[in-house]
C-alpha positions as CSV (number, residue, x, y, z in Angstrom):
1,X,0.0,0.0,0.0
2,X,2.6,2.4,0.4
3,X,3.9,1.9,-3.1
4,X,0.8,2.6,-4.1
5,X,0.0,6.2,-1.5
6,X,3.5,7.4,-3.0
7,X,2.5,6.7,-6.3
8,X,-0.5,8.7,-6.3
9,X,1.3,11.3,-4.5
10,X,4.0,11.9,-7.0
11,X,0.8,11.9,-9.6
12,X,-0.2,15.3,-7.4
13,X,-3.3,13.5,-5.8
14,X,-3.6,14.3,-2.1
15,X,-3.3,10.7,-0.5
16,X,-4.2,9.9,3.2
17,X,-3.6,6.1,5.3
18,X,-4.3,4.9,7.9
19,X,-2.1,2.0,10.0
20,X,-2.9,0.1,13.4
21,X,0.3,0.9,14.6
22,X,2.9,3.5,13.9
23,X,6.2,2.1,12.1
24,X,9.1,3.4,10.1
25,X,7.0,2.9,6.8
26,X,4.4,5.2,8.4
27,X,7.2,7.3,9.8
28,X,8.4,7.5,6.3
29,X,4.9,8.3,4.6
30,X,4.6,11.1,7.0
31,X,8.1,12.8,6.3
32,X,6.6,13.0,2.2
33,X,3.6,14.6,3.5
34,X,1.0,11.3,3.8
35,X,-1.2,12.5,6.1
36,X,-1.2,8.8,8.3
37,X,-3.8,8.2,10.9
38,X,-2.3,5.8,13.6
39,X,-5.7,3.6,14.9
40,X,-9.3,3.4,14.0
41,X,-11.6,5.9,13.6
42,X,-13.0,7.3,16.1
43,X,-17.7,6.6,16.5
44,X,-18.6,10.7,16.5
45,X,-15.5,12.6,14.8
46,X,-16.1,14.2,11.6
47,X,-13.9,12.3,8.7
48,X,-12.9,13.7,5.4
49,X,-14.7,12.5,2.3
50,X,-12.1,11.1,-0.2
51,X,-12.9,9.7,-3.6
52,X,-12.1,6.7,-3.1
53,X,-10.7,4.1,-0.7
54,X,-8.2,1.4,-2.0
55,X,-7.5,-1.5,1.4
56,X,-5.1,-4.7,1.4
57,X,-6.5,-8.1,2.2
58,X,-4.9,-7.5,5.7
59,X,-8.2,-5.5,6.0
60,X,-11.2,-7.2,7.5
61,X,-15.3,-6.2,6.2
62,X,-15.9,-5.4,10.0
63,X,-12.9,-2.7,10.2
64,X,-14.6,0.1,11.2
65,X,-12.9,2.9,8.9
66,X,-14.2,0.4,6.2
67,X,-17.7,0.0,7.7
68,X,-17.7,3.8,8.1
69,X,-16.6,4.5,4.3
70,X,-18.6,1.9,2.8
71,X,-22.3,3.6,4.5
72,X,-21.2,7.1,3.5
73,X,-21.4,5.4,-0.1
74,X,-17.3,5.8,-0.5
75,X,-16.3,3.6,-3.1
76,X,-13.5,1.4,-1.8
77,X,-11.2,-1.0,-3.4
């Protein structure tokens, strides 16, 4: 995935992650201006709206970033 968020970065599309736990990839994301969200959304706090949302298999249908995405009718990947 983070082939990917640098990818579409260097394309001049404004790319956002999110990871579980913070890590030198995220550390790395970060320092080229990936806005990285360590942890879950939290129930309540106003979210962006992005285009579109691209997870990995590592990603399970009850993740509740997905579950959150996937009812504001977010198209995701």
């Amino acid at each position: 995935m983070s082939a990917l968020a640098q990818h579409y970065l260097s394309k001049g599309h404004e790319v956002s992650g999110s990871d579980l736990a913070a890590s030198e990839i995220t550390d790395f994301l970060k320092h080229k201006g990936i806005k990285i969200n360590i942890g879950n959304l939290t129930p309540g706090t106003k979210h962006p709206a992005p285009d579109l949302i691209v997870y990995s298999p590592a990603v399970k249908q009850d993740n509740p970033e997905l579950k959150y995405y996937t009812e504001k009718g977010i198209r995701c990947l």
